[in-house]
N, C-alpha and C positions, 0 to 999 in steps of 0.2 A: 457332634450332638449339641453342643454349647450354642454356635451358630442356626440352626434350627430352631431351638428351644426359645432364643435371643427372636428370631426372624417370625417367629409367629404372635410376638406381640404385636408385630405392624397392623396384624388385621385387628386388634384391640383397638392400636393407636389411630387406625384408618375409622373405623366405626365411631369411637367417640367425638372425632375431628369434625367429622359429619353434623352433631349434636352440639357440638361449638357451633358450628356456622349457623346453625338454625338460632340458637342463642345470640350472637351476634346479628341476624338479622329482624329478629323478632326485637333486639332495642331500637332500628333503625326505625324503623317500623310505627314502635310506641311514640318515635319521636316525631312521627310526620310523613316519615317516604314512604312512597310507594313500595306493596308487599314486591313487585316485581324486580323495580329499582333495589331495593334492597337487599336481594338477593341477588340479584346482579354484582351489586358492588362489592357485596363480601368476595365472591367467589372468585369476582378477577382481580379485587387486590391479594388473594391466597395465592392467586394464579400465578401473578406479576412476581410475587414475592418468593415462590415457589423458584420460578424461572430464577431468580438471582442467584439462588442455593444451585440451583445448575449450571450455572453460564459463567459465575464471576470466579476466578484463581482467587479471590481473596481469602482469609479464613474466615473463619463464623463471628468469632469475634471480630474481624475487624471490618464484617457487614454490619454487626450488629452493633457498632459505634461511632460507624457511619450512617446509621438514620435517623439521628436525634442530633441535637443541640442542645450541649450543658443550660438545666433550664428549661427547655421548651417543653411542649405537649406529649413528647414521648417516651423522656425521663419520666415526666410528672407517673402516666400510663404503667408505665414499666416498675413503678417502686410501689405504687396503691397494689397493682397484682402481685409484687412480692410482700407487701406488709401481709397480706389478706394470705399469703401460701399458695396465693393462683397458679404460678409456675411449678413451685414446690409440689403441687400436686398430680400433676402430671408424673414425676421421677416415682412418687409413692405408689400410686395407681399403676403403671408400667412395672415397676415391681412385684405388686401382687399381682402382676395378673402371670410372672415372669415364675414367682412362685407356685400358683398355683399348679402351672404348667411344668415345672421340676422341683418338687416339694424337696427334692436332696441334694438339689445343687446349693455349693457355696456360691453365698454373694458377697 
């Protein structure tokens, strides 16, 4: 039951994902690109980045400390969305939605 209950936040996490990309490409957007270009890019850098999560033995962490540089633009990126709870909110929101869906499960 756990697994189930756990597995149908995907479709939460699938539908908001969606609403990220649109957000992300609606700044591309404000900033110049084309609506099409823009939506393009989001989608296949999701894509690309997607594929890595499938294709590489490496763990997550050590994809995910491999795409920056102490320093560079993705640090920077990565620490303004944790100041802001950007990330953080993702875990809280999956959660309620994990509650709402088993209001008597321990978490």
């Amino acid at each position: 039951a756990h697994s189930f209950e756990t597995a149908v936040v995907f479709g939460a996490m699938s539908g908001a994902s969606v609403f990220l990309m649109r957000h992300l490409a609606a700044w591309y957007e404000a900033e110049g690109l084309n609506p099409a270009v823009a939506r393009s890019l989001v989608a296949e850098t999701l894509r690309g980045n997607a594929e890595v999560f499938l294709q590489s033995d490496k763990s997550l962490d050590a994809i995910c400390n491999g795409v920056g540089t102490p320093g560079g633009i993705t640090e920077q990126m990565v620490s303004h969305l944790r100041q802001d709870g950007a990330l953080e909110s993702w875990h809280h929101a999956m959660t309620s939605i994990l509650h709402r869906i088993a209001p008597d499960r321990k978490l």
